[in-house]
N, C-alpha and C positions, 0 to 999 in steps of 0.2 A: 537429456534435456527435459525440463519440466514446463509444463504446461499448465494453462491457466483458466480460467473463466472470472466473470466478477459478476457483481450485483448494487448495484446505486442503493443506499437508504439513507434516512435524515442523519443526518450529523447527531442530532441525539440520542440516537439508537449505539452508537459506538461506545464499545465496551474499554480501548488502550483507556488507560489515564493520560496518557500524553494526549494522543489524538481527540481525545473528548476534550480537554483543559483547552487545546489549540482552537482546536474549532469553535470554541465561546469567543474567541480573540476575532475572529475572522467574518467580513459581511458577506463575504461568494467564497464557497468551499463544496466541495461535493464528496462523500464517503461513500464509501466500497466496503463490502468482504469477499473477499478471497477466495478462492478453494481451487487448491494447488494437485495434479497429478503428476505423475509420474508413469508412463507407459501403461496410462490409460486409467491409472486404479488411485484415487483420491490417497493423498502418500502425508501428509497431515494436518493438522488443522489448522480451521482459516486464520487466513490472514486478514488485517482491516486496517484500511488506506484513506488517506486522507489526500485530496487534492485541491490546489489553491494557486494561481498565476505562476504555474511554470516550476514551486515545489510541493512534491512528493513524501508524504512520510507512509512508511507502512511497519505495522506492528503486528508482530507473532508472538505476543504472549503480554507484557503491561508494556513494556519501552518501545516506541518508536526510533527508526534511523531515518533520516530527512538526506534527499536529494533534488537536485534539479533534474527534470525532468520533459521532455518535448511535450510529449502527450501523457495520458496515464497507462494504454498499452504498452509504451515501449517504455517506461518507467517497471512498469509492474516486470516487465521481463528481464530488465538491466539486473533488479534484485535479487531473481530468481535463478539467471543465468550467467550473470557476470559479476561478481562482486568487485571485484578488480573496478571497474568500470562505475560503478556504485560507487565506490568508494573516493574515484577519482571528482566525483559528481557531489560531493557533498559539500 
């Protein structure tokens, strides 16, 4: 199981091209980065998330994948640890 931490910064600071393009779209939005381990040891690089009325995108590299989401914890871990489940949430 992987495990997580995040970090809040402006929406301008985000580097996806989706997630930056979206967040110009959007008047309440909050962005994340990521950084992901794995039994303890940072296992690869961050992720950065974008949060907005309930969806979810997060991108590991330019593309974002968007889900509905309760919160951003259990979003962020739906991604992480269940894709099934992600997937079903899109």
């Amino acid at each position: 199981m992987k495990t997580f931490t995040y970090r809040q910064i402006p929406p301008s600071q985000l580097t996806a091209t989706d997630l930056h393009a979206e967040a110009a779209t959007l008047s309440d939005c909050a962005a994340f980065v990521i950084t992901i381990y794995q039994q303890g040891i940072i296992s690869m690089q961050n992720a950065e998330a974008l949060f907005s009325d309930g969806r979810l995108g997060i991108a590991w590299g330019a593309d974002a994948t968007w889900a509905d989401a309760e919160d951003l914890e259990s979003g962020i871990d739906m991604w992480l640890n269940d894709g099934d489940a992600w997937e079903a949430a899109h």
